[in-house]
N, C-alpha and C positions, 0 to 999 in steps of 0.2 A: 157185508164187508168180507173180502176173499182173505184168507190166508198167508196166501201167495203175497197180498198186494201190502198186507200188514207188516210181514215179515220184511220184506222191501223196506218198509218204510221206515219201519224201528233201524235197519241195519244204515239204510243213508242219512238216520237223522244221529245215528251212533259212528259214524264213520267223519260226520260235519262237524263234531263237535271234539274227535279225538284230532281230526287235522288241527284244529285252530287251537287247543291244547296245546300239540308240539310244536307248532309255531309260535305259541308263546312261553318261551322258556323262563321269564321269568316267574311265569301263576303257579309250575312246581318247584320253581326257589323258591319261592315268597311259601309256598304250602310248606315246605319242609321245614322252612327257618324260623320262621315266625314259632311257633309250636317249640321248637329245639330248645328256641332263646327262652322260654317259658322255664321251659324241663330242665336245663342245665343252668339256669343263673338263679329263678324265682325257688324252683322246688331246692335247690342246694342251699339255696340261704333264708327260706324260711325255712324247709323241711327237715333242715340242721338246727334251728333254733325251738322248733314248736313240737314238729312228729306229728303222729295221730296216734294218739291215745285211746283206750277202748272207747273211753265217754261212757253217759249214764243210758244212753239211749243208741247207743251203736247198734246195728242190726243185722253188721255183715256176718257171715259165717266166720270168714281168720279175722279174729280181734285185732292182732298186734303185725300191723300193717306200716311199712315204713314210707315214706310221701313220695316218693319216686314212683313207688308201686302205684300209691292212687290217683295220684294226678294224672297218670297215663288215660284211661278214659277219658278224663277231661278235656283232654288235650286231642284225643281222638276227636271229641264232638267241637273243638273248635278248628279244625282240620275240615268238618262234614260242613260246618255252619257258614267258613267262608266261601268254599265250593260251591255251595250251596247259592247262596249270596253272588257271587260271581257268575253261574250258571241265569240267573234272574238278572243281574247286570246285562248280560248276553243278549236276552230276550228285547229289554228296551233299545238296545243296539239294532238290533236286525227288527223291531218295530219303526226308529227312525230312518233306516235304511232301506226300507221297504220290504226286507224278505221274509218278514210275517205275512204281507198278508199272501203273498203266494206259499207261505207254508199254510197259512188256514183255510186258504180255497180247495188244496190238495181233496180229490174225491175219498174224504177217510172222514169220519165221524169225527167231530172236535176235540170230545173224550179222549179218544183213540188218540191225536196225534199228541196235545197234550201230554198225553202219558208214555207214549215212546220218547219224548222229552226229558220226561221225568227221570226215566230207567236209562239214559243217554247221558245224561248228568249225574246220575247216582251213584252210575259205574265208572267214573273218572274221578268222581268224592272219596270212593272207598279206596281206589288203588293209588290214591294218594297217601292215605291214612295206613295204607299196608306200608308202601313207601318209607313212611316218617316209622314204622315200627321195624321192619329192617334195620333200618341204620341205627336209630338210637339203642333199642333193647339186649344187643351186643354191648355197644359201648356202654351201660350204666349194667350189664351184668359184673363189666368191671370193678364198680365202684362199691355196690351192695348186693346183698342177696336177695332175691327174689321169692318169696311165697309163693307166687303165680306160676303154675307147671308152663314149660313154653307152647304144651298144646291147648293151651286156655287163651292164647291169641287165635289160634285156629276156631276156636271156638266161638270167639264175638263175629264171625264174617257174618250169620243170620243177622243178628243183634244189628251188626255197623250196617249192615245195608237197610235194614228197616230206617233204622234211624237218620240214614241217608236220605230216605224217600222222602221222610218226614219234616228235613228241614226245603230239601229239594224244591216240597209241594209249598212249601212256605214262601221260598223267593220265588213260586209261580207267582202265587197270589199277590204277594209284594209288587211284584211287575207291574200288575195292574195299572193299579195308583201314582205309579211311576210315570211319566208322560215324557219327559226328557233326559238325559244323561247327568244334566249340573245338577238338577234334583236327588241322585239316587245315594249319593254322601254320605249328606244330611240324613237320608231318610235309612240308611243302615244305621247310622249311630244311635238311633231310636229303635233297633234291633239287634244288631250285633252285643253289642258290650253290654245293655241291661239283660237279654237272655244268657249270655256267658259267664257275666259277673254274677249275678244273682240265680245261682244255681247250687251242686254240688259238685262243680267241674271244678275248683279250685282247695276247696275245705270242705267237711266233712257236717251234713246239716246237722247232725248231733249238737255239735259245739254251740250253734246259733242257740238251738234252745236249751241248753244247760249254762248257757252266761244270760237270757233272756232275754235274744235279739228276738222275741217273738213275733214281732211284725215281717220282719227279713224272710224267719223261716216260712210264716205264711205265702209270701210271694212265693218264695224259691220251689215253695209244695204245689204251685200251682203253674208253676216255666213247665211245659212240653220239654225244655231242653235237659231238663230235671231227669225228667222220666229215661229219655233219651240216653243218657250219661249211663245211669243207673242199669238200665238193661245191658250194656257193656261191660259196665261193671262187675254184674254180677255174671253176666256168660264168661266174663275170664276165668272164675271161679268154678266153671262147669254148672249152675245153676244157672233158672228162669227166672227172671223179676217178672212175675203177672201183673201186677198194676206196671212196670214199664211199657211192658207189652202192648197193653189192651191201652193207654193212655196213646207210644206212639204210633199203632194201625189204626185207631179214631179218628187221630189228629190230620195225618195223609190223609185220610178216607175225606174228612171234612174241606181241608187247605187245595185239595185237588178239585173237590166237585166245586167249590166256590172261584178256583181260580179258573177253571172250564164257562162256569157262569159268566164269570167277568171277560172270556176273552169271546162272548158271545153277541154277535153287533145286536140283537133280537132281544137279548134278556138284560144281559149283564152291563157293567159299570161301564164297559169300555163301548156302549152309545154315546156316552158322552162326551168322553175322551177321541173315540175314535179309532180306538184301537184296536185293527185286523178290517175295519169297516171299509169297503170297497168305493174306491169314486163314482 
């Protein structure tokens, strides 16, 4: 594999995917509002009546954290997770459309193109989530004060793009299994909302186990979106979460070579679906 013909290829499969982004204006409304109406209706009127308390098992470095501050992460990773989702949305598009399988015949290693996919969708996930933090983190410095230095946003870009990759490689693999459009719905609400809701994107997993949702926190200790959240979290603070870390470069490392597997007409799932398999 040349260089030259890779580089090519990351750049026209990142140039196909920013056009059809600005032609659709509503996927950065819908990214920006969606999220806002979270941060400005849910975190004002629960995060006025509840807070975040240290807890018995808090772990962050600033205890005394006000809900505006934390949920921002959260809200970052539901920013990465519908892009994410969307970008795999895509993929069954241009599968029923035919222009997978001339994106899979392309003389480039499957791996390879795959993952200029990935890094092509990753990068329109995170500049979304830069997006949604422009605009809100003004308006809500109005409201409260912020613990978070404003170069601790600077700081998660490592973090958010990992974490990009990581839900990214996930609506690879999703894809897969995805055979038609009226399927893929259904089949996010059995991803989206259990990985989101049942996380630390929303409250704080302390609380779970100090009132004894014990069962809840065991899921939520085992969502990748957890870890996800978490590495954000914590790089706004200027610190490394290493189990975030090392949980979401596994996770990509895993969701990619399996989604590479599936879209392979010789090994993978999609012999039998069909998928990228040449007439």
């Amino acid at each position: 594999m040349q260089i030259k013909h890779a580089t090519l290829a990351l750049r026209a499969l990142t140039y196909r995917e920013t056009i059809k982004f600005i032609h659709q204006k509503g996927r950065l409304l819908s990214a920006f509002v969606r999220p806002a109406l979270w941060l400005f209706v849910f975190a004002a009127g629960v995060g006025s009546v509840t807070g975040v308390d240290p807890g018995i098992n808090n772990p962050y470095p600033i205890q005394n954290v006000n809900y505006f501050e934390y949920i921002i992460p959260g809200l970052i990773g539901m920013v990465l997770l519908f892009s994410g989702m969307q970008s795999s949305l895509s993929m069954v598009y241009d599968r029923e459309m035919g222009v997978m399988r001339l994106l899979l015949t392309a003389p480039l290693p499957r791996w390879y193109l795959l993952t200029a996919k990935l890094l092509s969708g990753t990068f329109l996930s995170v500049l979304q989530a830069y997006v949604f933090l422009i605009i809100c983190i003004p308006i809500i410095n109005l409201l409260v004060n912020f613990s978070t230095p404003v170069i601790g946003w600077l700081y998660i870009l490592p973090a958010t793009i990992l974490f990009g990759m990581m839900l990214g490689a996930l609506g690879l693999l999703i894809s897969v299994y995805i055979k038609q459009l009226e399927n893929f719905a259904g089949t996010m609400n059995f991803v989206i909302f259990p990985m989101f809701f049942i996380s630390s994107a929303l409250y704080p997993l302390w609380r779970l186990q100090d009132n004894g949702a014990e069962f809840v926190w065991w899921i939520a200790n085992i969502n990748p979106f957890t870890y996800g959240v978490e590495l954000v979290r914590w790089a706004s603070l200027g610190q490394i979460y290493i189990p975030g870390l090392l949980v979401t470069l596994v996770c990509t490392i895993i969701f990619l070579f399996l989604a590479t597997l599936g879209y392979d007409p010789q090994k993978g799932m999609s012999k039998k679906g069909g998928a990228g398999k040449p007439k």
